[in-house]
C-alpha positions in Angstrom: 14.6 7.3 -25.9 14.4 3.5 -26.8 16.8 1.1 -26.3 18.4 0.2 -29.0 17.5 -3.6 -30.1 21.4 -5.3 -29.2 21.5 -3.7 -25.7 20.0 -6.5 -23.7 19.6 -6.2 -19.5 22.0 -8.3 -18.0 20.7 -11.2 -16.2 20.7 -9.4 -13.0 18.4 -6.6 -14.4 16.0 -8.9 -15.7 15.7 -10.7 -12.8 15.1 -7.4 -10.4 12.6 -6.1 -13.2 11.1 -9.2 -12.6 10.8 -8.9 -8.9 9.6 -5.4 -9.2 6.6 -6.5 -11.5 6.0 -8.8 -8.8 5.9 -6.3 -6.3 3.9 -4.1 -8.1 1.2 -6.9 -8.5 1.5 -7.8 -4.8 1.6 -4.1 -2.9 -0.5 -3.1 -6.0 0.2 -0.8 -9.1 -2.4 1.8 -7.6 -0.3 3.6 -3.8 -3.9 4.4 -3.0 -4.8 0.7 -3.1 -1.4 -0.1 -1.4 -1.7 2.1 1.1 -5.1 0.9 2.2 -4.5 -3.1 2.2 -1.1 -3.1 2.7 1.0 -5.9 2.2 0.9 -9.0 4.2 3.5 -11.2 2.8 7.4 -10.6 2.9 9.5 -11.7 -0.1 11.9 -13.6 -0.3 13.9 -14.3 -3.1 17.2 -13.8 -4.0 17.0 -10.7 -5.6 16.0 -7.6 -4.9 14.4 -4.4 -6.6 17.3 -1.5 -6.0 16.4 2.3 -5.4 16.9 4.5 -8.5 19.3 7.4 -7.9 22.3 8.0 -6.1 23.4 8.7 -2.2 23.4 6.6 1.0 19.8 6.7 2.8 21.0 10.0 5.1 22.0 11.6 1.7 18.6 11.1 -0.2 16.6 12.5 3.6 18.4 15.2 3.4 18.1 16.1 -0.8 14.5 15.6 -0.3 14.8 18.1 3.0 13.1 15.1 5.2 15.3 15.0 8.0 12.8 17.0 10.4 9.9 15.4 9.7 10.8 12.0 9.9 11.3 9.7 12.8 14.5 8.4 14.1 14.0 5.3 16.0 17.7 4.8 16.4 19.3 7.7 18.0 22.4 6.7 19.1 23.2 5.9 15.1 23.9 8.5 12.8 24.3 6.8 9.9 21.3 5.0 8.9 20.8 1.7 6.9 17.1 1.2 7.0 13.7 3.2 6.3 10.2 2.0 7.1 7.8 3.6 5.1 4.3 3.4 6.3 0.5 4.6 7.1 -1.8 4.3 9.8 -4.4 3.6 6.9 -2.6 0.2 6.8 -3.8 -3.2 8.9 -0.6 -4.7 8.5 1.3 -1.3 9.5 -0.7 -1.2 12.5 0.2 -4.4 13.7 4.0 -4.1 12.5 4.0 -1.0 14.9 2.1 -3.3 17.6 3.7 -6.2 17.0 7.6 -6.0 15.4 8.2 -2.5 16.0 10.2 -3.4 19.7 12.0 -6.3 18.6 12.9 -4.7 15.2 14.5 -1.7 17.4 16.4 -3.8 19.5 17.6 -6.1 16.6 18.7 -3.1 14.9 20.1 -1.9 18.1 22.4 -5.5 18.5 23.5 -5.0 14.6 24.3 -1.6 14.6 21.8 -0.7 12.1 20.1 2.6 12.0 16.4 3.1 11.5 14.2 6.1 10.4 10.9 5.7 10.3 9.2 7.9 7.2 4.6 8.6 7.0 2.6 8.5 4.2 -0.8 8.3 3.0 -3.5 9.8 0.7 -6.7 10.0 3.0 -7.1 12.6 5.9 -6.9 10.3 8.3 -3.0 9.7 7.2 -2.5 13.3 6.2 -3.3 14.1 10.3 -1.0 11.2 11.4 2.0 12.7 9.3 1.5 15.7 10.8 1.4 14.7 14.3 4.6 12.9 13.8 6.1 15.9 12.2 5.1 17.3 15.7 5.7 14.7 17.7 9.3 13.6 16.2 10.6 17.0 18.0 9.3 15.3 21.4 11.9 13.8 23.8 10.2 11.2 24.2 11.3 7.6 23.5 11.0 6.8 19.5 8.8 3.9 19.9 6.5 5.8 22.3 6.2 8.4 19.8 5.5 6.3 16.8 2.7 4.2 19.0 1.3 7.8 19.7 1.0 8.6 16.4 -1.0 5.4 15.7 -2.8 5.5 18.5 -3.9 8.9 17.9 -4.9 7.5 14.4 -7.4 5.6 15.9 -9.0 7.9 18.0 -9.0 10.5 14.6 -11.4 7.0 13.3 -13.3 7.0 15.8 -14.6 10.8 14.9 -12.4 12.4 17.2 -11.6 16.0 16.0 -7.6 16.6 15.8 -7.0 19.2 18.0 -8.1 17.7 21.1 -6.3 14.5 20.0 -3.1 16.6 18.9 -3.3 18.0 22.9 -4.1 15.2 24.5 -1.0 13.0 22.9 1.1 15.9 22.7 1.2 16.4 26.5 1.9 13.0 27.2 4.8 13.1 25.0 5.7 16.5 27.1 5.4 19.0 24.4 3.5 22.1 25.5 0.4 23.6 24.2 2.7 25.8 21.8 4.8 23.2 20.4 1.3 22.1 19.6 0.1 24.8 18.2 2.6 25.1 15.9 1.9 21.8 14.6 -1.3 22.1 14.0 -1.4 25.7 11.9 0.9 23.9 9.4 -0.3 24.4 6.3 -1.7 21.1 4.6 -0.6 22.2 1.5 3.3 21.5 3.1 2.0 18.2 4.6 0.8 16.9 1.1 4.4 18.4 -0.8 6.1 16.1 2.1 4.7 13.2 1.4 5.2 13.8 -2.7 8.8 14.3 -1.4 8.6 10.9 0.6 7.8 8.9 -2.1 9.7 10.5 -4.9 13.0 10.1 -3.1 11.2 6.6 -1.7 9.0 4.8 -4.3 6.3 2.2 -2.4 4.3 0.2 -4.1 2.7 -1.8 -0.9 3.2 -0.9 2.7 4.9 -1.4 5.2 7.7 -0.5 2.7 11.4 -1.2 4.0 14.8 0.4 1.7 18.2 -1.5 3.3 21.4 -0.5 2.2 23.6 -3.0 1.1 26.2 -3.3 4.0 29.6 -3.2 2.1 27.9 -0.5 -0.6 25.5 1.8 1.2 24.4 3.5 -2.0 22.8 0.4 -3.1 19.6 0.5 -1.5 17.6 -2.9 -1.2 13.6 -2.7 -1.2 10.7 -4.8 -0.6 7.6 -4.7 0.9 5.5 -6.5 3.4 4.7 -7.9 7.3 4.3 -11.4 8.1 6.2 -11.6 11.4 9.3 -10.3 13.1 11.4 -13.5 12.0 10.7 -13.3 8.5 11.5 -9.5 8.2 14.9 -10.2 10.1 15.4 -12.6 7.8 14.4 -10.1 4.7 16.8 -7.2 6.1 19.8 -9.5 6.6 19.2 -11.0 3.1 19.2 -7.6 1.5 21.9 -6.1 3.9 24.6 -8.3 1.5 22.6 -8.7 -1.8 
């Protein structure tokens, strides 16, 4: 249903609409598009496009039945305030992961911040590394080593390597057994596909890496925006949207 004509958007709404289409033009309209380039400048203006829907970020993992497949990079906190959406298809995720993923960790870590890291993707080379982190995540393992696993494996998948031997080969170094392996790899890919759609319906992206903060005083209002240019400059992004 329309609008009707006197019902204007605030100046608020305007100005987030605003920043969307900017996103949209930036991480690009097309998530197959986004999800191959990526993004590699971080916004920063004032505003910022807010999450449709209701519920703090642990409320919308678990509507969209997430919580075991994605990976918690903060442990020790149970409430979470940030999600990083991203896919080893992406340059600029790969070198977040190389580059930011330590120092984001322990900034979150001094802040009190929680972080849950969430794969997506539309080739098979993603639709593998969202599996093995499905596998992986259960791993005892340190968060970071896991997530660098899962990209490294990525690699070695581009190189023409077949996924079992890959799924083995990382799996053991993360201490899982042959079984727990096993198990992750007769998945069906039918579930891996539904858990992506489930991803980014509870977690739109329109460029990648994708980050949702919630607000610090209101959790339910969820911050988003898109993009890697640096450590510093995504501090700067998650403290701006931690009080916008």
């Amino acid at each position: 249903m329309r609008k009707k004509q006197n019902n204007k958007p605030s100046a608020r709404e305007r100005e987030e609409m605003r920043q969307m289409r900017r996103m949209l033009l930036v991480g690009g309209g097309c998530f197959g598009a986004a999800a191959i380039v990526g993004v590699g400048a971080t916004l920063m203006d004032p505003a910022f496009p807010v999450l449709p829907g209701e519920g703090t970020i642990n409320d919308r993992l678990t509507d969209a039945v997430l919580d075991r497949y994605v990976l918690d990079l903060t442990p020790d906190e149970d409430a979470k305030s940030i999600v990083v959406i991203g896919t080893t298809d992406c340059t600029y995720c790969r070198t977040f992961v190389k580059d930011g993923l330590d120092g984001l960790i322990a900034y979150a870590q001094t802040a009190g911040l929680g972080i849950t890291y969430a794969p997506i993707g539309t080739s098979s080379g993603s639709l593998a590394s969202t599996r093995l982190l499905g596998g992986f995540s259960r791993s005892r393992s340190n968060p970071t080593e896991i997530l660098k696993a899962v990209y490294a494996a990525a690699q070695d998948l581009g190189r023409g390597e077949v996924l079992p031997d890959v799924a083995h080969a990382y799996g053991k170094s993360l201490g899982l057994t042959f079984e727990d392996v096993e198990e992750m790899l007769d998945e069906p890919q039918i579930a891996i596909a539904s858990r992506i759609q489930a991803t980014m319906q509870a977690f739109p992206v329109q460029g990648t890496p994708m980050f949702f903060v919630a607000n610090e005083q209101i959790p339910e209002r969820i911050n988003m925006f898109s993009g890697w240019s640096g450590l510093s400059s995504l501090r700067g992004q998650i403290e701006a949207a931690r009080v916008a």
